[in-house]
C-alpha angles and dihedrals in degrees: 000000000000100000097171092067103043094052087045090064123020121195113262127216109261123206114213122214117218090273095060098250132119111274121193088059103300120137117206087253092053089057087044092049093055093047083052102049089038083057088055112173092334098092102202086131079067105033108085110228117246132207084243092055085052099054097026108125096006142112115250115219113210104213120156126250089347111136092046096051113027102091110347084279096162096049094039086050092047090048091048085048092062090051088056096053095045092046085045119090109163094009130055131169115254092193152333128225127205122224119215113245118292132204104227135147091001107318150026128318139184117196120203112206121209114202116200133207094238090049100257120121144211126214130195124187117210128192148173112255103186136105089287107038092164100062125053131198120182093264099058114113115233128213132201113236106163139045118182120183108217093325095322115110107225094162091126096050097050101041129045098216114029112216093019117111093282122216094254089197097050098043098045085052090051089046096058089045078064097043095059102037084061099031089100099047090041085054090047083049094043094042091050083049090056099040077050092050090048082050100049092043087045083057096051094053098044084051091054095049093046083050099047080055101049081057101057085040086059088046100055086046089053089055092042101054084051091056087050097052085051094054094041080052093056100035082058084052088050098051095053096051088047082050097047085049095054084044094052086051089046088059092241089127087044090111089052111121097259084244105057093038085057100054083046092055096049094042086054087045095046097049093041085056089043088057096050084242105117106095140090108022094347086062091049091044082055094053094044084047094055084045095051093044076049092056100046083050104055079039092060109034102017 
C-alpha cells in the first residue's frame, strides 16, 4: 500500500447541495481529484469490487430468509437503483447483487453491490445498530454505513456523518456524480489492464511454445547421443578388425590353424566393407593380409 501518498493528502468531508453537486467552491473534479491522490498507487478507485472481495476473509451467517426480509433491503436497494439510473447520463447501473451476511468488525454485515454499465461499482455496506449487532432477526432494521466507490471507501466524501442512518436518495445521487466523473479514467486504467493482461498471456504462450521446444531439442539430443554412441560403437569395431589385419601382416596370428586365420581375415575384410572403410591404406593392409594368409599356405602345403 502507498502509504506516502495517502498520508500526504486525507479525504475531507464534502458538503452536497440539492442538486447533488459540491457547495463551498469545489468542483466534482475537485472531490474526484482528492479520492484519487488519497488512492495513491494503490488503484482501488480503478479496480471494480467482487462478491469474492466482499466476503473474502470473512465469516458467512446462514440465516434463513434474511436478506429478503430485515429491513426491506430488496426493495431499498431496487429504489435506490432507480436513483441511480435517473441521476446516471452516460452511466446506468445493469444490477445489483446481494452478499449473505457476513460477520465483520464485530457484527453482521450485509454488502450491495452496484454494478455499472461502464464496469465501475458501488458498494454499500449495511449493518444492524442495535443492542445485539451481532445477531440479526427479520425484523432488525439495517443501515447503510459505508459507500465505497470501486474499492475505494468514499464513505466521508459522500456522506456528512459516517455510521450514522444515511439519506439513500441523496448519497446514491452523489455516488453516481462520482461514477461518471471517473468512468473515463477508470476505462484508460482498465484498458491498459487489459492490454497488460494480452501481454502477459502473450508471454505465457510464447513460454510454453519455447518450452515445448526446449523439449523436443532435449529429445533430438537424446537420439543423437545415442547415434553417437553407435557410431563410437562401430568406429571401436572398426578399429579392432584394422588392428587384426596389421597383426595378420605382422605375422602375430601366424600359428593360427590356416583355416581359422582365414575366416578372421574375411570377417575383418567383410565388416570393414560393410562399413565403407575399406579404401585408401585399409584396403592395402586387407590385400597384404590375403598375401600374407597365400604365402603360409604354399608354405604349408606346398
Amino acid at each position: 500500500m502507498n502509504t506516502t501518498s495517502n498520508q500526504a493528502r486525507s479525504l475531507a468531508r464534502v458538503f452536497w447541495d440539492s442538486a447533488a453537486m459540491p457547495m463551498s467552491q469545489q468542483t466534482l473534479a475537485d472531490v474526484l481529484y482528492n479520492i484519487q491522490a488519497h488512492d495513491g498507487a494503490d488503484g482501488l478507485v480503478f479496480d471494480p469490487m467482487t462478491m469474492a472481495d466482499v466476503t473474502e476473509g470473512a465469516e458467512r451467517v446462514a440465516l434463513d430468509a434474511l436478506v429478503t426480509e430485515v429491513g426491506r433491503l430488496k426493495p431499498t436497494l431496487n429504489a435506490m437503483r432507480r436513483i441511480m439510473e435517473a441521476a446516471g447520463n452516460t452511466v446506468q447501473p445493469l444490477g445489483v447483487q446481494i452478499s449473505d451476511p457476513v460477520k465483520r468488525y464485530g457484527g453482521v454485515h450485509i454488502a450491495a453491490i452496484f454494478e455499472m454499465s461502464d464496469g465501475q461499482t458501488i458498494t454499500v455496506w449495511f449493518h444492524n445498530p442495535d443492542s445485539t449487532p451481532a445477531k440479526l432477526t427479520p425484523a432488525d432494521e439495517l443501515v447503510s454505513w459505508k459507500w465505497v466507490l470501486n474499492k475505494k471507501d468514499i464513505t466521508i466524501v459522500v456522506a456528512p456523518e459516517s455510521g450514522s442512518d444515511l439519506n439513500l436518495r441523496e448519497v446514491s445521487r452523489r455516488v453516481m456524480r462520482l461514477v461518471e466523473k471517473n468512468s473515463a479514467a477508470f476505462a484508460r486504467v482498465n484498458a491498459k489492464r487489459v492490454e497488460r493482461m494480452a501481454e502477459i498471456q502473450g508471454l505465457r504462450e510464447s513460454l510454453d511454445a519455447k518450452q515445448s521446444e526446449l523439449a523436443r531439442l532435449h529429445q533430438q539430443i537424446e537420439v543423437a547421443k545415442v547415434e553417437v554412441g553407435e557410431r563410437a560403437a562401430a568406429r571401436r569395431r572398426e578399429s579392432a578388425e584394422v588392428r587384426f589385419l596389421r597383426e595378420v601382416n605382422a605375422g602375430t596370428h601366424d600359428a593360427l590353424a590356416l583355416s581359422e586365420l582365414l575366416a578372421k581375415i574375411e570377417a575383418s575384410v567383410e565388416a570393414l566393407q560393410a562399413a565403407d572403410s575399406l579404401v585408401g591404406a585399409t584396403d592395402v593392409m586387407a590385400g597384404n593380409a590375403i598375401m600374407r594368409w597365400v604365402g603360409l599356405d604354399e608354405k604349408a602345403n606346398g
